[in-house]
VOGU-3710 file (C-alpha; in Angstrom, 3 decimals, decimal comma):
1> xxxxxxxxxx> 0,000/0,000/0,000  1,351/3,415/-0,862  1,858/6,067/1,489  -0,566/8,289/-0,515  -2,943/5,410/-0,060  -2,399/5,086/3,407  -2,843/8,733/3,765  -6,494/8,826/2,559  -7,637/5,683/4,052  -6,668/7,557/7,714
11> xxxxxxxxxx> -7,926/11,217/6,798  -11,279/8,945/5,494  -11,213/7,010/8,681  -11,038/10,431/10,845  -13,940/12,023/9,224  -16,160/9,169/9,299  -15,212/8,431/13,249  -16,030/12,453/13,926  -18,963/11,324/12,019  -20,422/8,531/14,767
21> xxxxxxxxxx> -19,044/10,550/17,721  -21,366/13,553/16,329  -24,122/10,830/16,008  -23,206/8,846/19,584  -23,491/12,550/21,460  -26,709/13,387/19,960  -27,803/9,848/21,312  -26,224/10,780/25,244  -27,710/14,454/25,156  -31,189/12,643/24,486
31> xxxxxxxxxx> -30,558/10,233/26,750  -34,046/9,897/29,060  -36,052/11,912/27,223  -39,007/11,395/26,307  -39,777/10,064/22,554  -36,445/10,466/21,439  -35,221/6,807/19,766  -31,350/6,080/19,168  -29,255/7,560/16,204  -26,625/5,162/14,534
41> xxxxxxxxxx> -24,149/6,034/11,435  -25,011/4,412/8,365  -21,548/3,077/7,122  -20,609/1,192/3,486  -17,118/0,193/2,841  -15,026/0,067/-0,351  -11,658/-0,526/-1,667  -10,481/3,047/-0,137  -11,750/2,398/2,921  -15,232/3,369/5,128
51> xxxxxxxxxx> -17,701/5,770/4,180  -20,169/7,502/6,267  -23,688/7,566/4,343  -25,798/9,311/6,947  -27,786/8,887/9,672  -30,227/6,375/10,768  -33,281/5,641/13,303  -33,499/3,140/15,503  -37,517/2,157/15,242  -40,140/-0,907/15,423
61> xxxxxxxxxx> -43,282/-0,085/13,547  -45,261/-3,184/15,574  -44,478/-1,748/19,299  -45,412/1,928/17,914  -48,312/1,133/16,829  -49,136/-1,102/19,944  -48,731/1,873/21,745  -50,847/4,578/20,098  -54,063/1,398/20,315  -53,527/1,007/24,055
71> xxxxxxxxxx> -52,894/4,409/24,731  -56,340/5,337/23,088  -57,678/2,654/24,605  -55,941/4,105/27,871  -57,804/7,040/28,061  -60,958/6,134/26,813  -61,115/3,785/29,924  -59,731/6,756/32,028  -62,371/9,587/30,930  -65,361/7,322/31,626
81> xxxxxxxxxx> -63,524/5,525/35,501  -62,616/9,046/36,517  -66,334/10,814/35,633  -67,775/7,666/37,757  -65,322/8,253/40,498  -66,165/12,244/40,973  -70,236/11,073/41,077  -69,139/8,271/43,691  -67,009/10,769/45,597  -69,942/13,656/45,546
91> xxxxxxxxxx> -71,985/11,155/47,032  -70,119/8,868/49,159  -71,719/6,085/46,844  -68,655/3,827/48,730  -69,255/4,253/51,677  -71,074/2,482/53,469  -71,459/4,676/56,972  -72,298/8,104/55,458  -73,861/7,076/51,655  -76,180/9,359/49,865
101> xxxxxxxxxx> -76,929/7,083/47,687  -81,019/6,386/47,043  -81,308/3,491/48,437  -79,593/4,097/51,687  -81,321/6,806/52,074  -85,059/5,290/51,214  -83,823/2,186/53,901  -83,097/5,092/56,681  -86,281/7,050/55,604  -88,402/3,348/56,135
111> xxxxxxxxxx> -86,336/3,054/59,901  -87,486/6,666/60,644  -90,900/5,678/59,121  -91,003/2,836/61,265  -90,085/4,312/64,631  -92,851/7,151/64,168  -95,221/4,583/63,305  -94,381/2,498/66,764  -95,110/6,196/68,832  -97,359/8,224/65,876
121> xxxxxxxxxx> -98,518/10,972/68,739  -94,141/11,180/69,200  -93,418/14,787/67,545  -89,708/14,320/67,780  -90,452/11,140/66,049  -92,569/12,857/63,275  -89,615/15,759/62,524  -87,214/12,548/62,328  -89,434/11,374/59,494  -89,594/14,363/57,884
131> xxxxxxxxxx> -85,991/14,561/57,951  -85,133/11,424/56,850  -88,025/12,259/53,770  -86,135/15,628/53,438  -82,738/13,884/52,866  -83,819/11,605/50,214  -85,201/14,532/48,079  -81,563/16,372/48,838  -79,705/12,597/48,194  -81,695/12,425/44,453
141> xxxxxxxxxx> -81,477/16,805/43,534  -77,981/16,336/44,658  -76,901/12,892/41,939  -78,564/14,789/39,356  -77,011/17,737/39,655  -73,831/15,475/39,624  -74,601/13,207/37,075  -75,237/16,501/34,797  -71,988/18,231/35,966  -70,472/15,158/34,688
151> xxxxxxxxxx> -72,223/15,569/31,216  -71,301/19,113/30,824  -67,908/18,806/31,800  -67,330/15,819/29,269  -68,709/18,136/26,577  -66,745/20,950/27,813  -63,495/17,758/27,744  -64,779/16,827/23,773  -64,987/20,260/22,544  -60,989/20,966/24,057
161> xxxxxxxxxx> -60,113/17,740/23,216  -60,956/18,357/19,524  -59,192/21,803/19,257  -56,150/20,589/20,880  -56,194/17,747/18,019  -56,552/20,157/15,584  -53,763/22,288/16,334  -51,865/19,058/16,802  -52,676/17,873/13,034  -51,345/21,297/12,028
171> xxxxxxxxxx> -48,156/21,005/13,788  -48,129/17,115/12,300  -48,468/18,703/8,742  -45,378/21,439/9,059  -43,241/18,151/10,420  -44,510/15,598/7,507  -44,040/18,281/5,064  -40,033/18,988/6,610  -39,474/14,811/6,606  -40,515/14,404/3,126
181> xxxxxxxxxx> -38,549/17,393/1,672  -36,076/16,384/4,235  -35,919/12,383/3,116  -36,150/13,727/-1,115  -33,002/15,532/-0,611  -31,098/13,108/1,350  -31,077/15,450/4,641  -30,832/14,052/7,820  -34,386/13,717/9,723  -34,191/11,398/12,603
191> xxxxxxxxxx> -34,970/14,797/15,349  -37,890/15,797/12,999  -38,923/12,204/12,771  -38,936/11,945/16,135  -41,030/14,875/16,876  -43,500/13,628/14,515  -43,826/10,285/16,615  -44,276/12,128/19,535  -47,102/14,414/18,174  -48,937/11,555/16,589
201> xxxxxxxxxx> -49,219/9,844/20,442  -50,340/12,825/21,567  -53,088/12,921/18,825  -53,893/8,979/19,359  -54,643/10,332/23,062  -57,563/11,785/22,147  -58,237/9,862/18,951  -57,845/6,353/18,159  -55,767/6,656/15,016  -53,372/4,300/12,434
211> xxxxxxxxxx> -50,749/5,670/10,721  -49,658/4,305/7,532  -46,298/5,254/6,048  -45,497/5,949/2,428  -42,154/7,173/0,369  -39,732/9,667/1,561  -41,148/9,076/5,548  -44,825/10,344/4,437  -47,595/9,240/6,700  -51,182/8,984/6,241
221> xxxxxxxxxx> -53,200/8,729/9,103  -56,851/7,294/9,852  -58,997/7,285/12,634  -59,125/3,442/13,863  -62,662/3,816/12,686  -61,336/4,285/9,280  -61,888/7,924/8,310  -59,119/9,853/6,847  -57,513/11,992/9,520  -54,617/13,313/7,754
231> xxxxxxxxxx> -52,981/12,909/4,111  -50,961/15,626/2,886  -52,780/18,202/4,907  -55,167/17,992/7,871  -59,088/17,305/7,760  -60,998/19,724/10,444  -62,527/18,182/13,033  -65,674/19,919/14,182  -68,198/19,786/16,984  -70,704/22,584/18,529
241> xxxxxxxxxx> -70,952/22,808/22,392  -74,294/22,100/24,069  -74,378/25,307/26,940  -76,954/23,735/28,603  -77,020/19,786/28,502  -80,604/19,237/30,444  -81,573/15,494/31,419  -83,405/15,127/28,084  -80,964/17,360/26,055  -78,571/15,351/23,773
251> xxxxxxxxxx> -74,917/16,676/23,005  -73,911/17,002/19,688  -71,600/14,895/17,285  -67,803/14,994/16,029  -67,177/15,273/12,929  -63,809/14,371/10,542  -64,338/16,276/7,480  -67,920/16,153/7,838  -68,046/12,566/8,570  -69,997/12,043/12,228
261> xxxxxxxxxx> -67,678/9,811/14,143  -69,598/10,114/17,510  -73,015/9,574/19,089  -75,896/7,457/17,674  -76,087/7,184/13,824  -72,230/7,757/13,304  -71,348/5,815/10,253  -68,169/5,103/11,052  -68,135/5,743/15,075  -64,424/6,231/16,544
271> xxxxxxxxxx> -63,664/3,658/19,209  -61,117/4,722/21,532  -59,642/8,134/22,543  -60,122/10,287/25,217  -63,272/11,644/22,993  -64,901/8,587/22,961  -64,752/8,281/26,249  -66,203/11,794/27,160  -69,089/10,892/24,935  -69,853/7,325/26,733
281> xxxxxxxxxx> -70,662/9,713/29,453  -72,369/12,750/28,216  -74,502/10,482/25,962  -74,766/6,822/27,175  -73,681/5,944/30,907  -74,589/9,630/32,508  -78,355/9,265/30,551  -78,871/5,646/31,812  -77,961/6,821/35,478  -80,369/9,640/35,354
291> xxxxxxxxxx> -83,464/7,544/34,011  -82,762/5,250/37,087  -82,613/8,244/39,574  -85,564/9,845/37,503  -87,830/6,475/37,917  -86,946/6,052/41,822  -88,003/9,501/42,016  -91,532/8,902/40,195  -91,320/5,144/42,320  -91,339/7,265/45,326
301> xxxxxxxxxx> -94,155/9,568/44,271  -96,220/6,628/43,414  -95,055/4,401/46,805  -96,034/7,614/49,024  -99,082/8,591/46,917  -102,337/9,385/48,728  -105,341/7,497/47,932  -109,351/8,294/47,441  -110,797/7,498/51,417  -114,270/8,798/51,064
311> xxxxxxxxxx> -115,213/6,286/48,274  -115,376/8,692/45,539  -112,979/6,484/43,223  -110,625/9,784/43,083  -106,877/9,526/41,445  -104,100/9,115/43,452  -102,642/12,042/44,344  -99,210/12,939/45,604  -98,219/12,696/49,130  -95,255/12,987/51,063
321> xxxxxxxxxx> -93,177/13,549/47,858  -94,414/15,496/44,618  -92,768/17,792/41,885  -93,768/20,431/40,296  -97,029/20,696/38,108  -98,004/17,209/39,435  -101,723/17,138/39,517  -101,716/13,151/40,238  -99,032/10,169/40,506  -97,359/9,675/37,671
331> xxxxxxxxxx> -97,999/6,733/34,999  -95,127/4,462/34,549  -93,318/6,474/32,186  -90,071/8,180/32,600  -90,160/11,651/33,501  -86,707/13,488/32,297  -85,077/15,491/35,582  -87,539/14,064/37,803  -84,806/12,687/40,002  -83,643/16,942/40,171
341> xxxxxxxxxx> -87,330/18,115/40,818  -89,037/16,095/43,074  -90,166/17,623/46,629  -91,119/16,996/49,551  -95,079/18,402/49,566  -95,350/21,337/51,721  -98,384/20,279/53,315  -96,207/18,121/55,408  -93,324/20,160/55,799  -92,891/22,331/58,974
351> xxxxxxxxxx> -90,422/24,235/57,406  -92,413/25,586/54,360  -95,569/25,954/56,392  -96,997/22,784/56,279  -98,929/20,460/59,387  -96,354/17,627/60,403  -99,076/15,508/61,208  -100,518/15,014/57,851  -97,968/12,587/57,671  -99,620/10,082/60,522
361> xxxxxxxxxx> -103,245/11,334/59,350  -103,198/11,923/55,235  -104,504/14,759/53,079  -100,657/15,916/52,390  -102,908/16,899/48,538  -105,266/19,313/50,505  -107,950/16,947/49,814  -110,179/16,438/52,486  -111,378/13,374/51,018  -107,750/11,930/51,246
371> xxxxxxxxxx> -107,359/12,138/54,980  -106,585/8,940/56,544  -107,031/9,197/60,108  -110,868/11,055/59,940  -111,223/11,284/63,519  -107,567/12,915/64,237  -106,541/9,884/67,195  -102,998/10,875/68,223  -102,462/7,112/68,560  -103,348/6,605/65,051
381> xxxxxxxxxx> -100,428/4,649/62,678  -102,336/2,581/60,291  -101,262/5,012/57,447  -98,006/5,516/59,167  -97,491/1,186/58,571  -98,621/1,678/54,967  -95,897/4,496/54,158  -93,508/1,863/56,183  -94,413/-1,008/53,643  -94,473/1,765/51,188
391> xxxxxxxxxx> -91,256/1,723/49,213  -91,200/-2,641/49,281  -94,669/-2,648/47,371  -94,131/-3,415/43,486  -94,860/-1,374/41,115  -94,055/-1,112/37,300  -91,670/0,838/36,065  -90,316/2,086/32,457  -87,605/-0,275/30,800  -85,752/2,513/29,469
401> xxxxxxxxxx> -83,779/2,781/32,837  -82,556/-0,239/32,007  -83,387/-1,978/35,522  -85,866/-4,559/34,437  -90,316/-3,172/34,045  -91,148/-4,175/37,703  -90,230/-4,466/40,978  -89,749/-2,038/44,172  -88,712/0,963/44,469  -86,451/0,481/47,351
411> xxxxxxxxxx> -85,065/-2,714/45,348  -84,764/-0,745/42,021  -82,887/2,097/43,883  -80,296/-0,496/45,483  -80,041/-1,793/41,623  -79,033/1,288/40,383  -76,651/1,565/42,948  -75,237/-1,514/42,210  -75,248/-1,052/38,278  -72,936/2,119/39,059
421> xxxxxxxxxx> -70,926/0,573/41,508  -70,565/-2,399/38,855  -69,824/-0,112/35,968  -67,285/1,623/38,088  -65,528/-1,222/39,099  -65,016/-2,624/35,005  -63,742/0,601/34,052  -61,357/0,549/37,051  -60,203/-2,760/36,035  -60,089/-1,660/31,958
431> xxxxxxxxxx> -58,178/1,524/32,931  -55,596/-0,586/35,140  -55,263/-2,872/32,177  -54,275/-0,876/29,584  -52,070/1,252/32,088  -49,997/-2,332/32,339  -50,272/-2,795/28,229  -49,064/0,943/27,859  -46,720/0,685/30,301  -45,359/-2,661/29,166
441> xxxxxxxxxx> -45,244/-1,402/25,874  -43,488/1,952/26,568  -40,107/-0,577/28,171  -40,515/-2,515/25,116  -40,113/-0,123/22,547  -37,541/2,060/24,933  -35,678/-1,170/24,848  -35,764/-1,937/21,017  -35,522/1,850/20,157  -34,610/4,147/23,335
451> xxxxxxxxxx> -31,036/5,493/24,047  -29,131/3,054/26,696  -26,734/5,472/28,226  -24,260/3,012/29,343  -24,329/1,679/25,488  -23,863/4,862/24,107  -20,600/5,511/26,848  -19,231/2,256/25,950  -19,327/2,931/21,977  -18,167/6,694/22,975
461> xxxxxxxxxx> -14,965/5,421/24,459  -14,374/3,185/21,761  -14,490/5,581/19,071  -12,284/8,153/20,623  -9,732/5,259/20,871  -10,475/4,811/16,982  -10,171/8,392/16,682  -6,844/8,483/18,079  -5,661/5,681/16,267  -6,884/7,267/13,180
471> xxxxxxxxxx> -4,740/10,211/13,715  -1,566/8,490/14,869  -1,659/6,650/11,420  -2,288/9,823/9,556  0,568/11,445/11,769  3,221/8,439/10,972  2,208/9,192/6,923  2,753/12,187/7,577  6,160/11,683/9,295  7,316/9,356/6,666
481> xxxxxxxxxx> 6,214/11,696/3,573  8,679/14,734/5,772  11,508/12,224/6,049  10,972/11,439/2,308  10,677/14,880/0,817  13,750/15,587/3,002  16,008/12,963/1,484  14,892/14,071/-1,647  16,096/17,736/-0,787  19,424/16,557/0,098
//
């Protein structure tokens, strides 16, 4: 081999080692962050030596998209567990010593009930019934006015959600557009491909998507319902607020590019995403809770109702509980907000002028001809024992709550307890499953992709000591082509 040979094979060697120390501390300055995946030379070798190509991107397409699918899933699961969790907390659903749930309330309205009935001329006893009645119209305002806090703020959570993915598509599109020029001209794009990963999990967040790649780095990306979320520039996603979401209200669809991807009728509905789970709420699980609270609040106006005594063949008429514009008990049919109207009749309440003791004799209407007790014995508890028996007695009630067409009000109230408790529980359980999968996943592709510091250290060292031995042959060439050129002088 010539000296002149030897020469460029060592200047070569030094600018392709500078070369993968460049690359190697990129790899330790992104060591532990976040999304960034590890840098290698790209190296070919010929008769003159090794040349440096570029540089190249650690990645496995199969864990990515692993991880955008249970991520979705992720917070799908988490949107709808933590909306149950704030109704359970607001009232104590849990536990078991200070509920608010219906049916503990009902069961310590029927022990009040039942001690008033045992003493009915007991005053103390009668404002102990009232209070207990009182607390079950406070336990039912107070989980609907939960259950629709949790419905606005999930419509509130879709219509952020979908601007924060649309500004997110339009920082995708600057970064695809960069790769592709970037990849066409043979620049080096690993950082911007990086960045794009990174966005595209924060999109699949909030959006199941699939991203499909094409020449020069492009991606195309779908929802996972199949609509076309991005291809060479963004589609808009769009959805309109609901202000005011009442019991019967429904909240408006999402739409890709015009295409409804939420709420009943979507052609091509999205399945996972923080969005979809925000919707299960507004539109499907919040709904079905309030038809349950609505129908234990018409059971109870029907269980306390107040019937015809003089013979007459009158309509029942509320009693102890009522709601506004009620002129009789309700029909088995579900009334929308009932659950955040009903009352407790202020014929019987002391507070809002009423006589306590048309709760032992009757007439809590105003109807003479519905007074129980006719001759006004103190020791009177015969209706006092019916109001007792009251909320056990079946009754029918409207399927649409989803708790069967008959039964008890005091059993359909602890069935809607349990149905929430039970729905609670599987999306606990879902949530901490795909926290494992994502989690899993994330040390998977960190291990097939992410920086290893010590690695990186290691294969530092290693080409410094290539580096140096690079230079100590180009400095002998050198040495030898001096003495040469000075024998030649001489």
């Amino acid at each position: 081999m010539s000296l002149s040979s030897a020469g460029a094979i060592a200047l070569r060697s030094l600018g392709v080692v500078s070369n993968q120390i460049n690359v190697t501390s990129r790899n330790i300055a992104g060591a532990g962050v976040t999304g960034v995946n590890v840098k290698h030379a790209l190296l070919a070798s010929d008769e003159a030596g090794v040349e440096f190509l570029g540089v190249g991107r650690a990645t496995n397409v199969a864990l990515f998209r692993n991880l955008l699918s249970a991520s979705a899933h992720e917070e799908a699961a988490t949107a709808v567990s933590d909306a149950l969790s704030r109704i359970d907390q607001a009232l104590n659903l849990s536990d078991s010593s200070n509920s608010r749930s219906a049916s503990t309330v009902i069961s310590k309205l029927k022990s009040a009930l039942q001690a008033y009935s045992a003493t009915p001329q007991n005053e103390t006893a009668a404002e102990l019934a009232i209070s207990a009645a009182r607390n079950v119209v406070a336990a039912l305002n107070d989980a609907t006015a939960a259950t629709q806090k949790e419905r606005f703020t999930a419509d509130e959570g879709i219509a952020s959600a979908v601007s924060e993915v649309n500004s997110l598509l339009e920082k995708f599109a600057t970064y695809n557009t960069d790769v592709v020029e970037g990849t066409a001209a043979g620049a080096d794009v690993t950082d911007i491909l990086d960045r794009r990963d990174a966005l595209l999990t924060e999109i699949s967040k909030r959006i199941g998507v699939t991203a499909v790649s094409r020449p020069n780095n492009d991606v195309v990306i779908y929802t996972d319902s199949g609509v076309t979320l991005f291809e060479t520039t963004p589609r808009k996603l769009t959805f309109q607020p609901t202000p005011t979401l009442t019991p019967s209200a429904n909240g408006a669809a999402v739409y890709v590019d015009g295409v409804q991807v939420t709420g009943a009728g979507a052609p091509l509905a999205l399945r996972s995403g923080s969005i979809v789970g925000m919707a299960q709420i507004r539109d499907e699980i919040a709904p079905l809770y309030q038809s349950q609270l609505d129908e234990i609040a018409r059971g109870l106006v029907v269980a306390f109702a107040e019937r015809d005594q003089s013979g007459g063949g009158g309509p029942d008429l509320p009693g102890l509980f009522t709601y506004p514009g009620a002129t009789q008990s309700p029909a088995a049919t579900l009334l929308p907000g009932l659950a955040g109207q009903i009352v407790l009749n202020a014929n019987v309440d002391p507070i809002q002028g009423g006589d306590l003791a048309r709760l032992r004799d009757g007439g809590a209407s105003g109807n003479p001809a519905y007074v129980y007790n006719t001759t006004g014995a103190p020791g009177y508890a015969n209706r006092l024992i019916e109001l007792v028996n009251a909320p056990s007695e079946n009754q029918n009630f409207d399927p649409a709550a989803g708790l069967g067409p008959s039964g008890s009000v005091e059993a359909l109230a602890t069935d809607s307890n349990g149905w929430i408790a039970g729905k609670r529980q599987q999306l606990e359980s879902t949530t901490t499953y795909y926290e494992a999968v994502v989690s899993q996943t994330t040390q998977a592709l960190s291990n097939a992709t992410g920086v290893n510091l010590d690695d990186q250290m290691s294969q530092m060292l290693a080409l410094e000591n290539s580096y140096q031995a690079s230079a100590k042959l180009l400095e002998a060439v050198n040495a030898m082509f001096t003495a040469l050129f000075s024998a030649l002088r001489s």
